[in-house]
VEXDREN-2710 file (C-alpha; in Angstrom, 1 decimal):
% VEXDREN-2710
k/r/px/py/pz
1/UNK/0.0/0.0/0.0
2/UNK/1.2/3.4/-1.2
3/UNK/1.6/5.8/1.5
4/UNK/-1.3/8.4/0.4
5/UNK/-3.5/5.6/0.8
6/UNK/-1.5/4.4/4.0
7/UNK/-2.5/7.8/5.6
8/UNK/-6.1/7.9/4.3
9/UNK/-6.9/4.5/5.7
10/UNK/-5.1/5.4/9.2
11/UNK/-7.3/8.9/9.4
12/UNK/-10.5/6.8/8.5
13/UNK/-10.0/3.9/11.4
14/UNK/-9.0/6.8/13.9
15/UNK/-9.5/10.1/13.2
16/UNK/-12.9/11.0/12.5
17/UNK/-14.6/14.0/14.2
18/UNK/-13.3/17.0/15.9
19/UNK/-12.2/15.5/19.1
20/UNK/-10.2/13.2/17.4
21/UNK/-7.8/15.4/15.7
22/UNK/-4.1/14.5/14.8
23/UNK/-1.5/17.0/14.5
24/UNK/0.8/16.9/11.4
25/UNK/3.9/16.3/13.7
26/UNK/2.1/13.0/14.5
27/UNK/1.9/11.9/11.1
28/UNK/5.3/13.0/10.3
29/UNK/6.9/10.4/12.8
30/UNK/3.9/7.3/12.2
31/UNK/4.7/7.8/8.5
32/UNK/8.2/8.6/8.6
33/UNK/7.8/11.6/6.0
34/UNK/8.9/15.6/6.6
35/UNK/6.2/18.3/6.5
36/UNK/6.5/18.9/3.3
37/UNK/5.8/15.2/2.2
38/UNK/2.6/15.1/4.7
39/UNK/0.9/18.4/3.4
40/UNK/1.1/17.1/-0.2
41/UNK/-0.4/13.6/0.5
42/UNK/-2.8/15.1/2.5
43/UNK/-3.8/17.6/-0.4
44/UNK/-3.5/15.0/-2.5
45/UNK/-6.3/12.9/-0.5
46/UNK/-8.5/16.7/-0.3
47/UNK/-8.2/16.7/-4.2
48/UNK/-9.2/13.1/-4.4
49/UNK/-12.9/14.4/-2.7
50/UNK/-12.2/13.4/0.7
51/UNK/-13.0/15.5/3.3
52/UNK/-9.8/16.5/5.4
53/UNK/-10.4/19.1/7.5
54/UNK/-7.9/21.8/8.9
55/UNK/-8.5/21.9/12.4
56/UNK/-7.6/26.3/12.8
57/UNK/-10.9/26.6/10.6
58/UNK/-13.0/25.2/13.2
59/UNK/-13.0/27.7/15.4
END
């Protein structure tokens, strides 16, 4: 499995809902990628339709 999928299927199973946010820090050391790499798979996923929220636009 590809990591962009890797990360979509790890947000689905445990990160659903407000409360149950995940900082990109986080992902960095599960997935083993820098910042960079993390923001592009997860706007990659965003421009694939699913629905990735940015948690500073909740407020």
């Amino acid at each position: 499995m590809d990591r962009k999928k890797a990360i979509c299927e790890y947000l689905r199973q445990n990160h659903i809902g407000k409360g149950k946010a995940i900082h990109s820090k986080e992902l960095e050391k599960l997935f083993m990628l820098d910042g960079r790499n993390i923001r592009r798979k997860i706007s990659a996923l965003r421009q694939d339709g699913f629905p990735i929220w940015l948690s500073y636009l909740q407020r």
